[in-house]
N, C-alpha and C positions, 0 to 999 in steps of 0.2 A: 524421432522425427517431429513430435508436440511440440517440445522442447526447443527444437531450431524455430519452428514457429511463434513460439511466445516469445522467443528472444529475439528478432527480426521485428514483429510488432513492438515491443518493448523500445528498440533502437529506432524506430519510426518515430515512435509518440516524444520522445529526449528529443531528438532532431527536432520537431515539429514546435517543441514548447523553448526549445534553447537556441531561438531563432535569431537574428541580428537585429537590430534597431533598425529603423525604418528608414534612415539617414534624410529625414526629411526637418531641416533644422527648425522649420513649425512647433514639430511637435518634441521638440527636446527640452523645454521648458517640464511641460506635462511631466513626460517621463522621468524626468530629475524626482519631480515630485513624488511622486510616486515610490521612488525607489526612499527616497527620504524615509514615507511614510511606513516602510516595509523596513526600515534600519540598513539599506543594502548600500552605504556609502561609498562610493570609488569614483576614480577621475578617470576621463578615455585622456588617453596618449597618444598622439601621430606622431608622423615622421620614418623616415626610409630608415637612412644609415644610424642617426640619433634619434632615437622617439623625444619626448618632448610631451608634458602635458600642456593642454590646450589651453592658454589665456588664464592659469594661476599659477603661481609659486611652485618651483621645482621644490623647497623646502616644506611646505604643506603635502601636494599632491603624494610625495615618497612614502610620508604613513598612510596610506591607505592602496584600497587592491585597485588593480592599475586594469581598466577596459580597452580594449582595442579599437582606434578609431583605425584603423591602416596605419598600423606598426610594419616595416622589416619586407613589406613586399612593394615589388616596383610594377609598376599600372599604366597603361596610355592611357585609362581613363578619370582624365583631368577630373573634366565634372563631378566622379564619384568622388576623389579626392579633396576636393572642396566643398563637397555635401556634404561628408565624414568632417572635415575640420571644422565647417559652420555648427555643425551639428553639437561637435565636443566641445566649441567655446562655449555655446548657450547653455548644454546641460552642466559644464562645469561651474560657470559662473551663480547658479543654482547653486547647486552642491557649494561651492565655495563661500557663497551668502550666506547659507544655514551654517556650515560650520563653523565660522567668524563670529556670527549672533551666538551661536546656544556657548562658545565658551568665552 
């Protein structure tokens, strides 16, 4: 029974730390950075039927791990969907600045 316990808290604390972006396209600059500084470089993708990365080169974005901005599901929530694309232009075009610069 310990055992169930530690691994339910265990499953909490992953949840809790492997949480989504904030979709506040403010702060996707920041967070680009961030993830820079951390070596964690990846482009978000949208799109229902075709993902699509956000506002750079399908030839670029393809080497690298690809984030979910609302990939593959369908939503009546407009707004979210257009927070999640503002969002993944911003932080991509980040990410797409540094890696243009450092090669």
């Amino acid at each position: 029974m310990k055992i169930v316990h530690v691994l339910g808290s265990a499953l909490i604390v992953v949840c809790c730390l492997a949480a989504e972006p904030t979709w506040n396209p403010a702060d996707a600059a920041k967070e680009a950075e961030q993830d820079i500084r951390a070596g964690n470089i990846k482009f978000y993708w949208a799109g229902s039927i075709a993902s699509r990365p956000v506002g750079v080169p399908f030839e670029v974005a393809k080497n690298y791990p690809k984030a979910n901005a609302g990939i593959g599901c369908v939503t009546n929530d407009i707004p979210l969907r257009e927070r999640q694309e503002e969002y993944a232009r911003r932080y991509n075009e980040k990410v797409y600045a540094y890696i243009t610069q450092k090669h």
